[in-house]
Each structure stands twice: as C-alpha cells, then as structure tokens.
KEKE-3310 file (N, C-alpha, C; in steps of 0.2 Angstrom, whole numbers, plus 5000, padded with zeros to 4 digits):
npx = (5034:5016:5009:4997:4981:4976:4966:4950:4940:4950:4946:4935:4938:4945:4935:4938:4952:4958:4955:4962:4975:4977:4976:4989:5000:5004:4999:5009:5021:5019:5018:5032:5038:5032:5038:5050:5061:5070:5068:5075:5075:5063:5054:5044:5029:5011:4993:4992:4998:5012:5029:5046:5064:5070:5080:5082:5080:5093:5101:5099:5095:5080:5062:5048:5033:5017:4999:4988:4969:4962:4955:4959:4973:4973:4979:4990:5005:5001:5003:5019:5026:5018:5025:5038:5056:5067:5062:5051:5054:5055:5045:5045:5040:5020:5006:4992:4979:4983:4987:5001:5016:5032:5046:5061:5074:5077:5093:5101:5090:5085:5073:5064:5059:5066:5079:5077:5075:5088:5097:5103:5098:5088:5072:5066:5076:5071:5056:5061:5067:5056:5043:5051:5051:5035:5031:5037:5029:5018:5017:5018:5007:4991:4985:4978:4961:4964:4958:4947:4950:4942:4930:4934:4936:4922:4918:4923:4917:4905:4904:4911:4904:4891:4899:4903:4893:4890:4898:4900:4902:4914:4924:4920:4927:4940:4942:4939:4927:4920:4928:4929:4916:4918:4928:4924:4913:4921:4929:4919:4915:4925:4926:4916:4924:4935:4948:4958:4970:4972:4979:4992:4994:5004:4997:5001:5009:5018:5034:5038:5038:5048:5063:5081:5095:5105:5107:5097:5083:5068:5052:5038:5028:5013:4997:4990:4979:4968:4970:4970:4985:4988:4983:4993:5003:5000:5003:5019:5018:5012:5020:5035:5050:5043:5032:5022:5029:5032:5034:5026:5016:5008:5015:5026:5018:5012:5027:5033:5024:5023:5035:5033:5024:5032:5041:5035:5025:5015:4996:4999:4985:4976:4984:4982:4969:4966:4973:4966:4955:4958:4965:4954:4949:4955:4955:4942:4944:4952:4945:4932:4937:4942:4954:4965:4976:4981:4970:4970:4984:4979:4971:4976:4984:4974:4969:4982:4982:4971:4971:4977:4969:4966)
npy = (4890:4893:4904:4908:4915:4924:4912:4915:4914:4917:4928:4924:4916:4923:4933:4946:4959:4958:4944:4938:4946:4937:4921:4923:4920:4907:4901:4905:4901:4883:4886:4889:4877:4868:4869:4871:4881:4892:4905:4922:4934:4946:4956:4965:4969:4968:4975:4970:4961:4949:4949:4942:4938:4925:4908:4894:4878:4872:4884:4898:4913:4921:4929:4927:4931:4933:4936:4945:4942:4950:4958:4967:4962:4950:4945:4945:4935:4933:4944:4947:4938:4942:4954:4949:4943:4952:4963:4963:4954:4939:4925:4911:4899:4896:4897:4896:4894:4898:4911:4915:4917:4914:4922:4928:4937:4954:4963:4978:4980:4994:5006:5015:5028:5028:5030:5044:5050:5048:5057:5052:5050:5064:5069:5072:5065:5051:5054:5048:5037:5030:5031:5024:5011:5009:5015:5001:4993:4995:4991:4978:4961:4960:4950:4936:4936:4947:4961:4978:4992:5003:4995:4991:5002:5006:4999:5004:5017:5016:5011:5022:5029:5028:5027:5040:5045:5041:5045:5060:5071:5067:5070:5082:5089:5086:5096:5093:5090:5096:5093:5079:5075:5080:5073:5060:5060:5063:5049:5043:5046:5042:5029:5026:5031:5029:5027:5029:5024:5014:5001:4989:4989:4992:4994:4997:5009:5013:5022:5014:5002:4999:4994:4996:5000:5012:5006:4994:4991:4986:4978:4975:4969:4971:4976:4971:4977:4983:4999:5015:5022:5033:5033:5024:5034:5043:5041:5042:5056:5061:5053:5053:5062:5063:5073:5078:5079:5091:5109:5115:5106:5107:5113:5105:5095:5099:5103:5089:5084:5091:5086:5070:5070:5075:5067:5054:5058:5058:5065:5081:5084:5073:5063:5070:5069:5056:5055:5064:5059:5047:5048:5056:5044:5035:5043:5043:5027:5027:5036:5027:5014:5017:5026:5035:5040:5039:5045:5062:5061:5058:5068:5079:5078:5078:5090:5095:5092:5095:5109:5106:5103:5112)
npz = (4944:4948:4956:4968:4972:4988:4999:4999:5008:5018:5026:5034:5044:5053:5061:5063:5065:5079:5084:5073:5078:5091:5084:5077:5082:5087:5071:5065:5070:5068:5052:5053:5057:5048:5035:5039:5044:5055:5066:5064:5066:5071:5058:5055:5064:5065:5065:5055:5046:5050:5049:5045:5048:5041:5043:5029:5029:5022:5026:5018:5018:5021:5019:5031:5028:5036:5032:5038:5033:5020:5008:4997:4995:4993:4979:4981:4982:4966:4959:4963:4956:4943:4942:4942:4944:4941:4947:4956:4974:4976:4977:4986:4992:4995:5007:5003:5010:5023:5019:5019:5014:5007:5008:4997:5003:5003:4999:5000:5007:5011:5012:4998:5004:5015:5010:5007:5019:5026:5018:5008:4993:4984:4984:4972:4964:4969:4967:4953:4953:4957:4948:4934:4942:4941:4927:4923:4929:4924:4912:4910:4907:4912:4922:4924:4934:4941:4952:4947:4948:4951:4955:4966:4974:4973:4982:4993:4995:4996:5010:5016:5014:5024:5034:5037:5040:5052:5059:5059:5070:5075:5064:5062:5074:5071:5062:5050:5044:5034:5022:5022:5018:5004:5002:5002:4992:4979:4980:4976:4966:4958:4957:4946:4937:4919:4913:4902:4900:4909:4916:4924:4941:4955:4968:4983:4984:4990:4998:5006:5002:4991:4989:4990:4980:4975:4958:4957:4962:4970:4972:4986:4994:4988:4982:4971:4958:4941:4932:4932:4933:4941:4953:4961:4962:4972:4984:4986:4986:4998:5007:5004:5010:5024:5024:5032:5045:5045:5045:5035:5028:5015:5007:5005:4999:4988:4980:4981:4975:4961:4958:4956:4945:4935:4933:4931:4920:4922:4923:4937:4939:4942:4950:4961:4964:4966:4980:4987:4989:4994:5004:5012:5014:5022:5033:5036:5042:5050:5062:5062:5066:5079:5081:5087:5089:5074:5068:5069:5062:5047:5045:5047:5035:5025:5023:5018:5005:5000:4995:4982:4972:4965)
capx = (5027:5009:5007:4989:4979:4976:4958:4944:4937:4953:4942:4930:4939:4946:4932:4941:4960:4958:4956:4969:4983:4977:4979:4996:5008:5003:5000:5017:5025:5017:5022:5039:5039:5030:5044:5058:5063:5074:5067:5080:5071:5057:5055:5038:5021:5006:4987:4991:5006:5021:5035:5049:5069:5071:5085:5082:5085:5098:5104:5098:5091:5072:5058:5040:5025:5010:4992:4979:4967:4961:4952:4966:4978:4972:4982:5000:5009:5001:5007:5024:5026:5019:5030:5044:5061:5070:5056:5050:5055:5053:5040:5049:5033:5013:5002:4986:4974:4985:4990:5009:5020:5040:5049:5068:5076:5082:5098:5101:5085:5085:5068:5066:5059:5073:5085:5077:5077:5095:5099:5105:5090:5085:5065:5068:5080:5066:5054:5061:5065:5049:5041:5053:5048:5029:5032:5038:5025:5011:5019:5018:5002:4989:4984:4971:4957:4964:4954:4949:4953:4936:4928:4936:4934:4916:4914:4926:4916:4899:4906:4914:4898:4889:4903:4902:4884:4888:4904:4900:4904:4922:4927:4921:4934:4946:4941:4940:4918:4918:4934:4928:4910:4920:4933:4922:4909:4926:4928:4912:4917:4930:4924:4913:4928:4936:4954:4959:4977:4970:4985:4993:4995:5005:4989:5000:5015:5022:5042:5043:5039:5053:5070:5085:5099:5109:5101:5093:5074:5062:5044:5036:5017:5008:4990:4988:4974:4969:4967:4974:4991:4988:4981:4999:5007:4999:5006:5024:5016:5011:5026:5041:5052:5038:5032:5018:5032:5039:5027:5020:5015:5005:5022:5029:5015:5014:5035:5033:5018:5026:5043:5033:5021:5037:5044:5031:5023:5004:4995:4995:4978:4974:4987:4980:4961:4966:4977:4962:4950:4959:4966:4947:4943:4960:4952:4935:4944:4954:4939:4927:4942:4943:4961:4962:4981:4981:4965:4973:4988:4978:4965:4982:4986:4968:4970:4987:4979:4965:4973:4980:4965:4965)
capy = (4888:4898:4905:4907:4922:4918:4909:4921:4911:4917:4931:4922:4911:4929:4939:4955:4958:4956:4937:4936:4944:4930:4916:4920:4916:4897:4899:4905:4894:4880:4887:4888:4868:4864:4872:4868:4889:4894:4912:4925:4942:4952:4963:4970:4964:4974:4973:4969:4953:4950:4950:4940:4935:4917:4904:4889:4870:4871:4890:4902:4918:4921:4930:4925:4934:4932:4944:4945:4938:4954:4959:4970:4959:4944:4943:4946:4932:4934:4952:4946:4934:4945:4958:4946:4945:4958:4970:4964:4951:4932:4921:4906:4897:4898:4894:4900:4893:4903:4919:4915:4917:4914:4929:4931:4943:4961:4966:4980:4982:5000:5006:5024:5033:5028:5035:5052:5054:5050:5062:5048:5054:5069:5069:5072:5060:5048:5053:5047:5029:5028:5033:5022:5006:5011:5012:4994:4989:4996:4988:4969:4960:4959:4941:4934:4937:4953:4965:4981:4997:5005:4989:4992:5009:5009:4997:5010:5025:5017:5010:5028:5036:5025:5029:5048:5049:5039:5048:5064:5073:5064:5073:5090:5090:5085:5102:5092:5087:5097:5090:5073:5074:5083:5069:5052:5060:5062:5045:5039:5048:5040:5023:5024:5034:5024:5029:5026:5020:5005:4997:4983:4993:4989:4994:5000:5010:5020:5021:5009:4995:5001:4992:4993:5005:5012:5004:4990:4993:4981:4980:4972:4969:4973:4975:4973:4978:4985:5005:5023:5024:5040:5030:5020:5037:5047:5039:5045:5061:5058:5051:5054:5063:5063:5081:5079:5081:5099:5115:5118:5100:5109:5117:5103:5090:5104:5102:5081:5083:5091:5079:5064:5071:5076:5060:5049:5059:5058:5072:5080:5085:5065:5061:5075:5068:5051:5058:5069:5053:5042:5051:5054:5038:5036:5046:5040:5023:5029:5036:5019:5011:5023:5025:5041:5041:5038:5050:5066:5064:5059:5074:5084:5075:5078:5097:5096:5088:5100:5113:5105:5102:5118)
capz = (4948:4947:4964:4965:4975:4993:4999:5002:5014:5023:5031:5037:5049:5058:5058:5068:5068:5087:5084:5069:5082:5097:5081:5072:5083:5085:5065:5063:5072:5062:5048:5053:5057:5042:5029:5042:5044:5059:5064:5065:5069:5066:5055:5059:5065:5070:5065:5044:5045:5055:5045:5051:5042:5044:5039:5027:5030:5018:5027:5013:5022:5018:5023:5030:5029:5036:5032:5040:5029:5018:5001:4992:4997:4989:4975:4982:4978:4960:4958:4963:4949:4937:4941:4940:4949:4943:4946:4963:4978:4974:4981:4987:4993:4998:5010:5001:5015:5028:5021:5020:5011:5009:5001:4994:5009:4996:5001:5008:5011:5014:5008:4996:5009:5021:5007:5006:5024:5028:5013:5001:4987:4983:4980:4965:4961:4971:4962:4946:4954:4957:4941:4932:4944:4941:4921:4922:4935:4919:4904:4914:4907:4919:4926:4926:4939:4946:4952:4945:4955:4951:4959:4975:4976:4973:4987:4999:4993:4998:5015:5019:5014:5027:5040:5036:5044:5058:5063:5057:5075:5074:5059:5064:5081:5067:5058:5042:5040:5025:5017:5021:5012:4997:4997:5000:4986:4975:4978:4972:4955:4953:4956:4940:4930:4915:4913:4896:4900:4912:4917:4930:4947:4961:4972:4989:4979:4995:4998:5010:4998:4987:4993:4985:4982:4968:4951:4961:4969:4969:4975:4989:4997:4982:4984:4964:4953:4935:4933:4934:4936:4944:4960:4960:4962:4976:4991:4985:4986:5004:5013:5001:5014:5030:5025:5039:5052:5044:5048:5030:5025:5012:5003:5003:4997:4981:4978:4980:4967:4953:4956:4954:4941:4930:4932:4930:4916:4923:4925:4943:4945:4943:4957:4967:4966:4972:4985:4991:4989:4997:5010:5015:5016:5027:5039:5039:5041:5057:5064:5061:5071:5085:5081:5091:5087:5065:5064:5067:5055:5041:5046:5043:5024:5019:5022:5012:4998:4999:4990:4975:4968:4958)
cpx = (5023:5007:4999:4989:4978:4968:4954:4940:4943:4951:4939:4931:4943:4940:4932:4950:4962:4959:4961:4975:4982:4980:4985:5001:5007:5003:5006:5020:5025:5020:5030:5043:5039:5037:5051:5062:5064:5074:5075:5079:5064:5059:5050:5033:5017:5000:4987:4995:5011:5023:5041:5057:5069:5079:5079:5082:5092:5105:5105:5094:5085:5065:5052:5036:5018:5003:4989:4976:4962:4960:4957:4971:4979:4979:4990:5006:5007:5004:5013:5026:5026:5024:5039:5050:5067:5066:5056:5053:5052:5048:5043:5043:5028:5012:4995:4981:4974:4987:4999:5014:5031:5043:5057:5070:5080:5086:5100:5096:5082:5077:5070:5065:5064:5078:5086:5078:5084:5100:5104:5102:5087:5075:5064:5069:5075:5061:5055:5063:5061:5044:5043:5050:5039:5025:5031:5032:5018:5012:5020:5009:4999:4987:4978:4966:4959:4960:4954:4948:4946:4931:4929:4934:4925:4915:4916:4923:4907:4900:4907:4908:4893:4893:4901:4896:4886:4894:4907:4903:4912:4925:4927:4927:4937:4947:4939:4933:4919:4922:4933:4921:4913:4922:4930:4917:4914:4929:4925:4914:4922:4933:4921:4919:4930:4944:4955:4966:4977:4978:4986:4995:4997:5000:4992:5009:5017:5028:5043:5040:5042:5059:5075:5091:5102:5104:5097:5090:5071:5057:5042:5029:5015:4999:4988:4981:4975:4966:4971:4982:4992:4988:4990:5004:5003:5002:5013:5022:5016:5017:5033:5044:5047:5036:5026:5022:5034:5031:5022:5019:5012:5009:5024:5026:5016:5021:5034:5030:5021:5031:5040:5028:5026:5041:5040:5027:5015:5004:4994:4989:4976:4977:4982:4973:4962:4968:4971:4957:4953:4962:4960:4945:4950:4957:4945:4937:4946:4948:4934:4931:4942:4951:4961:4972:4983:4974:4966:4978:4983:4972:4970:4985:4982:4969:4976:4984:4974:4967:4977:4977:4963:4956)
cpy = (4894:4897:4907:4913:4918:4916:4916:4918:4912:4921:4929:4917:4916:4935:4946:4953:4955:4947:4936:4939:4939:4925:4915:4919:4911:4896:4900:4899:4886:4880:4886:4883:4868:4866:4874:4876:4890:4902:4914:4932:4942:4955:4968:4965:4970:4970:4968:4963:4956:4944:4946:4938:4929:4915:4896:4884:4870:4879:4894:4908:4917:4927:4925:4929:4931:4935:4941:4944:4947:4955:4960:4965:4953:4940:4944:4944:4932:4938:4950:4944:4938:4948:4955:4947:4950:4965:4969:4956:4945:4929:4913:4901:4899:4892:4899:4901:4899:4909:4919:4915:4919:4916:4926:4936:4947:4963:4972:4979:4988:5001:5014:5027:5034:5035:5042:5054:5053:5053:5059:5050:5059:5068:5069:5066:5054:5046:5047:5037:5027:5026:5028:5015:5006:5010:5004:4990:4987:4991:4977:4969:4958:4952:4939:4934:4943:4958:4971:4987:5001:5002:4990:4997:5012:5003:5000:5012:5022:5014:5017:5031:5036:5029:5037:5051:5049:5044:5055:5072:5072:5071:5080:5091:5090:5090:5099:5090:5090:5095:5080:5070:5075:5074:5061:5053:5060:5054:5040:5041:5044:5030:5022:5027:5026:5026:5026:5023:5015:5000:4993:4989:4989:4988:4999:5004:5014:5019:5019:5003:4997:4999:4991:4999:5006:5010:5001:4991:4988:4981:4975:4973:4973:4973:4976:4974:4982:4993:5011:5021:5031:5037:5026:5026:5042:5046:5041:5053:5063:5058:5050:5063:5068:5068:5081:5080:5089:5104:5117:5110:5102:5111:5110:5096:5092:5101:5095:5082:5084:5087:5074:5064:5072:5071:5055:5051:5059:5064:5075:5078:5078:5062:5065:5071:5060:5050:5061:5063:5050:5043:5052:5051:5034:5037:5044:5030:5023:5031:5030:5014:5013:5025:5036:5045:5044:5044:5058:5069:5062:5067:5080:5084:5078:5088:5099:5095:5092:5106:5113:5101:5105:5121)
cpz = (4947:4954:4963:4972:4982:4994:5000:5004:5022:5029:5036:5042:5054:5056:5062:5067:5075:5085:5078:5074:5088:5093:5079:5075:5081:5079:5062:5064:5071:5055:5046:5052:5052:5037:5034:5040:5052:5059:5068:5068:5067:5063:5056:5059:5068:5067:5057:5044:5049:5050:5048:5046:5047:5040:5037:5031:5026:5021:5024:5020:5016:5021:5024:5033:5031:5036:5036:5034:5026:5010:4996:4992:4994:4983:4975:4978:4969:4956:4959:4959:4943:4935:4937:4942:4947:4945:4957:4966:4974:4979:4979:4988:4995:5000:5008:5007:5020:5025:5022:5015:5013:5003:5000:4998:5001:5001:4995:5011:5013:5007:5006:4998:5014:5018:5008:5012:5028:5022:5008:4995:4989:4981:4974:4961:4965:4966:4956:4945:4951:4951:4939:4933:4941:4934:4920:4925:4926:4914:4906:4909:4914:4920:4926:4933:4944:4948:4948:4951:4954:4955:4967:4979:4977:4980:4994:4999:4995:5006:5018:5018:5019:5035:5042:5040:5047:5062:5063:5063:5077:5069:5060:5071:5078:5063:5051:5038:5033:5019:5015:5017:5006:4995:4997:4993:4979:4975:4975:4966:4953:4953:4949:4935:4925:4912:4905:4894:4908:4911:4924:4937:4952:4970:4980:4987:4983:4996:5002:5006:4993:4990:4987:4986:4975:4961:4954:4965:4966:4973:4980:4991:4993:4984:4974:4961:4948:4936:4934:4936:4940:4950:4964:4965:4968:4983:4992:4988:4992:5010:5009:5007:5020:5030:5031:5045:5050:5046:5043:5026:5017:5007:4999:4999:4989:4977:4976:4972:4962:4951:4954:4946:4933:4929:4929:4924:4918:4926:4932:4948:4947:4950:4961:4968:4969:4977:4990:4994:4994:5003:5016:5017:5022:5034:5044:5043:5050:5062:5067:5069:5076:5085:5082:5090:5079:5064:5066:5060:5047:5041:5043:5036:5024:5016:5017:5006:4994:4992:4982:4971:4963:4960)
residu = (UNK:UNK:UNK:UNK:UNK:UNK:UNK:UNK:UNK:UNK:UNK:UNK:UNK:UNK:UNK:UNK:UNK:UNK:UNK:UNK:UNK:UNK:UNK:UNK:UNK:UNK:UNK:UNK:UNK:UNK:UNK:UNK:UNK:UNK:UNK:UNK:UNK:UNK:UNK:UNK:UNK:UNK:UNK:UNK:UNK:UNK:UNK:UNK:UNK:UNK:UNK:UNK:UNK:UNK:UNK:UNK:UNK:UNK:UNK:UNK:UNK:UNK:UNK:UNK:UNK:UNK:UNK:UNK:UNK:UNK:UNK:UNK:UNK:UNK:UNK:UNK:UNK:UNK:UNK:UNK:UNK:UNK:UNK:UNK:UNK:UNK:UNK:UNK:UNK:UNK:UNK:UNK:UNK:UNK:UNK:UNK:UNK:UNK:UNK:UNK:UNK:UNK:UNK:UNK:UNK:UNK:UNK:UNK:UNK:UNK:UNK:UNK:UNK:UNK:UNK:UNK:UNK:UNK:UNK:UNK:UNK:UNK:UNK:UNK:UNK:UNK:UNK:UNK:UNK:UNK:UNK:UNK:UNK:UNK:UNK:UNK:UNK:UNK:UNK:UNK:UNK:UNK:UNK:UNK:UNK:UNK:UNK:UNK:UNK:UNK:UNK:UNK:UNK:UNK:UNK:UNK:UNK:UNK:UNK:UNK:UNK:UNK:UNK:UNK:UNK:UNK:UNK:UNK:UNK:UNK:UNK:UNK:UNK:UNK:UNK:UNK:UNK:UNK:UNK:UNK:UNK:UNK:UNK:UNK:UNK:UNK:UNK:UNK:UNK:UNK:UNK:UNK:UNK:UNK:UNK:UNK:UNK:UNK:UNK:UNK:UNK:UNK:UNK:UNK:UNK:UNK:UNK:UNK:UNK:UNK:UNK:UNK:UNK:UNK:UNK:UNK:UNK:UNK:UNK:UNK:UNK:UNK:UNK:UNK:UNK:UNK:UNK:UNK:UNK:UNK:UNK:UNK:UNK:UNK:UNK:UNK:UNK:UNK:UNK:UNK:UNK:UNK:UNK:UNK:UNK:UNK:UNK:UNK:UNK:UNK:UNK:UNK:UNK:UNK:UNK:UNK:UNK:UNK:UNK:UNK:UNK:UNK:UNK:UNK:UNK:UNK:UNK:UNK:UNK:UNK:UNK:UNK:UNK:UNK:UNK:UNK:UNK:UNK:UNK:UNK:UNK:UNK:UNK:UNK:UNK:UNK:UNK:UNK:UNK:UNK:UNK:UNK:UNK:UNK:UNK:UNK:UNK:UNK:UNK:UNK:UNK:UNK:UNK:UNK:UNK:UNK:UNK:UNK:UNK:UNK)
# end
C-alpha cells in the first residue's frame, strides 16, 4: 500500500498545541474504536504526539501514534515506506485526516542513546551505527513531493529573525544575544546553500529515534526531506551520551564530533554549522514559547557549538 503524507489542512483545525492536547484524547479514543486496538500503555505524550503500545483484534502488539498536526512532519508515513522495513518501523495503517498512524512495536526497543548511557556502546561504536543507518537512509530514492531542507530552513531562518528582535532582552539574560544573531544569520546561509550531495534525510536523526540492538536498529518519527546530509548528523553530536549534564559540554561535543564525522565520512565543519544554526533557532523557539525550562539548556548547546566553528 502508498501511505500518503498527512492533510495540511491538519493544522488549521488546532490552531495552538493548547487545543490539540484538550482534542486527542477523545480523537484517540476513536481511533482506538475505529481500528478495534485495545490500549496497553503509554509510551509518551506531551505537546508533539502521545504515543501509546496497543493490542490488535487479532492480539498482534502495535503501536499508535498521534502528531499534533505540524509542517515537518507531514510526510511521516511517506518516509517510512521509503525507507522500508528493514531500515525503519512499519506503518501498519493511516489516518491522514487525523494524524495517526499504526506502527509495528521494534523489539527491544531500547533506543541508541539509551545504549550509550547504560555503557552498552561506546560513542564511537554509536557513532558508526548511526553513520551506517544515515548512509542507507541517502542511498533510498526520494519520493515524491518531499520537501526540500533549504525550503524549511529559509522559512525557520526568516521567522527566527523576526523573533530575534522581539525577544532580544530573553537572549541576553541567557548570556547568548550575540551567539543567537551569529547563528539565526547562519541560518539564513544556509537556507540558500546548494549541497552538491542532495540526498533523502531522515529530518529528526537523534538517538532516540534509533531502536534496536546488536545488528538490528531501525528508525522512527521521521521528519523527511531532501538536502545535506550533514543536517541528518548534528543531533548525534548534541545528545549522544547527555554531554550537557557533564561540566565541559564543550570537550565533549568536540570528542562526539570527530566520532560521527569519522564515521559518517561528512565533513565536521558542515555538521558543526547546522548544529550551531539550529541550535539557535532552538533557542529562539524556547524563548517565543516562554519555555522558561528548555531555553536555558539549549542556551548551554549553542555555546558548545560555538567553538567548533573554527
């Protein structure tokens, strides 16, 4: 079957998180009817999708997902597909209209960041997962009507420069105003860039959508698009064994970077610039939100990031 993107009319029927978490119970629970799924747990829910393992009619386990209805996000189930079931999780059905989707539960389940920090994988040997998954992701043809990552970017990078002014007294308490002009105008660069190795991207490529163990990893929650593989690779960088909880985030963002860069074969400075960028616009996003929690530690990433620009 050709699972199809979800509606983009999805938006415009929540138009705030606030009213899409009042709606998704009752639309879960719907959901649930309609496709005869007997929930069994959470697995997560917050502002983005609640996440849930069910049972079948027939007693198969499953999962169901449901997004908040969201731009990047769009082509989920498309990106699933492409990737294809040894690569990533299966997509058992859709609800386009809603935002739903019923996955294939991966067993164990244990995600790659899990592994490094219960000292199962070395960063390194992480790393070279990753890399290897990220390869496979490029070498997929792309699909029809995916987005491109320049595209998006340049619509972040004029939003963020807009926020920038308004919130310009935020940033400085955070210590980071001049890091966050540097890195939403690095954004805008790299909105117009033109990569000359343009490939399938997984879009949200962090080690908690890597589950598996041993040989077996496979990918979930995609945010696909066309573009840089470099962009794929900076959130490894990021949250590959929690270096924002150690004392020199900065030591250890440098260490991450060469393992993924030496793995993955892409140059670092490139990871490092959309790491610096998007991190940026991270903050300004926390910020815009009042997220008075989430915009400190990205204040603390951007400064890591900052130095491995060269």
């Amino acid at each position: 079957m050709e699972w199809l993107p979800f509606d983009s009319a999805g938006p415009e029927g929540y138009p705030t998180r606030s009213a899409w978490n009042r709606g998704v119970a009752p639309l879960s629970d719907a959901i649930l009817a309609r496709w005869e799924l007997t929930p069994e747990a959470i697995v997560s829910g917050g502002s983005a999708s609640i996440v849930m393992r069910v049972s079948r009619s027939d007693g198969s386990p499953a999962v169901l997902k449901v997004s908040y209805p969201h731009e990047e996000a769009r082509f989920e189930a498309v990106g699933l597909e492409a990737f294809g079931a040894g690569l990533a999780c299966r997509v058992l059905d859709q609800d386009s209209a809603h935002w739903a989707l019923l996955l294939e539960e991966l067993a164990p389940g244990v995600s790659l960041g899990e592994s490094v920090l219960r000292g199962e994988l070395s960063i390194a040997d992480a790393a070279r997962v990753a890399a290897t998954l990220r390869a496979r992701v490029g070498a997929e043809p792309v699909p029809r009507g995916i987005p491109s990552l320049e595209a998006l970017t340049a619509r972040y990078a004029a939003d963020a420069a807009a926020w920038s002014l308004e919130h310009a007294d935020a940033f400085g308490r955070l210590g980071v105003a001049r890091l966050v002009v540097d890195s939403v105008r690095l954004l805008g660069d790299l909105a117009v860039s033109h990569p000359l190795d343009r490939v399938l991207l997984h879009g949200d490529f962090n080690p908690s959508n890597i589950l598996g163990s041993g040989e077996d990893w496979r990918l979930i929650d995609p945010k696909p698009a066309v573009g840089d593989p470099a962009f794929d690779l900076w959130q490894l960088v990021a949250q590959l064994g929690d270096p924002l909880d150690g004392p020199d985030p900065e030591d250890q963002f440098a260490a991450t970077l060469a393992a993924v860069a030496d793995a993955s074969g892409v140059d670092a400075a490139r990871i490092a610039r959309w790491g610096f960028a998007r991190t940026g616009l991270n903050v300004v996003w926390a910020v815009a939100e009042g997220d008075s929690w989430e915009a400190p530690i990205q204040a603390r990433a951007l400064r890591a990031w900052a130095p491995l620009l060269g």
